[in-house]
N, C-alpha and C positions, 0 to 999 in steps of 0.2 A: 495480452501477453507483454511481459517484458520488452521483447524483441521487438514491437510495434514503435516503443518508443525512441529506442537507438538514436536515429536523426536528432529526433528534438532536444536529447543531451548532448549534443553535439553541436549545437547549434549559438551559435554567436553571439544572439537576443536570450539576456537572462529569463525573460519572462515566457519564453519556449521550452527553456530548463526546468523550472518553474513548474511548469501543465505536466513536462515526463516527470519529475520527480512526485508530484501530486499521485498521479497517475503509476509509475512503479511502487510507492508505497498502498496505493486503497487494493492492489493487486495483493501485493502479501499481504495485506491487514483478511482479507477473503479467503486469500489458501490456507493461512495459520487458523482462522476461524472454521475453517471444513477440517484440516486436522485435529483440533481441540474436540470438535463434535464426535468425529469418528472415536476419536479416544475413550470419550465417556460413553460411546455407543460400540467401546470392543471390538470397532469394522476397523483398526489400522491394520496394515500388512507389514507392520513394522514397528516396534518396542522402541520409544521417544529412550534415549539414554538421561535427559536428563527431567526432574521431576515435570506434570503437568503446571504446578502450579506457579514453575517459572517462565511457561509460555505462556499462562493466563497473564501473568503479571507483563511479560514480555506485548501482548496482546492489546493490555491496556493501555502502554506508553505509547503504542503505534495510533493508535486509535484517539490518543488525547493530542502525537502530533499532526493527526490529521488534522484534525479539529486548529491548529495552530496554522496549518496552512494556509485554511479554508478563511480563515479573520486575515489574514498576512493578504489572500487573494482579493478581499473583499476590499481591504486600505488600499491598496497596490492599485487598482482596476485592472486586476488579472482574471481574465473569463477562462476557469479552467476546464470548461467545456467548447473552447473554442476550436481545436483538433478533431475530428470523426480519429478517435482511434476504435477500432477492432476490439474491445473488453470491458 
């Protein structure tokens, strides 16, 4: 969740900021992707106002700066698995 990470963007050590932001983005990259499914599987409880094909796209940019993060982590020697966070 979200809320898990609170502290760690808060916190004074950028490389703490760093793991929550890592970590609040792979969270939406996961809900927009269970949204997107449902969509094409007719199971939302609720009509997207705007098209599918600009959450796909929207989708794709989260997902390629993950991938940005993940090379930035690996230069950096940032362990973004260094926190037990809950998600």
């Amino acid at each position: 969740r979200i809320e898990d990470t609170r502290n760690l963007m808060c916190s004074q050590d950028y490389k703490e900021r760093f793991i929550a932001e890592y970590h609040q983005t792979n969270e939406r990259v996961k809900k927009l992707s269970v949204m997107i499914e449902k969509f094409k599987e007719n199971k939302l409880d609720f009509k997207p106002k705007c098209n599918i094909s600009l959450l796909e796209l929207q989708l794709d940019y989260m997902n390629k700066y993950l991938s940005i993060l993940e090379a930035r982590a690996r230069i950096e020697n940032v362990n973004l698995l260094e926190y037990e966070l809950p998600f």
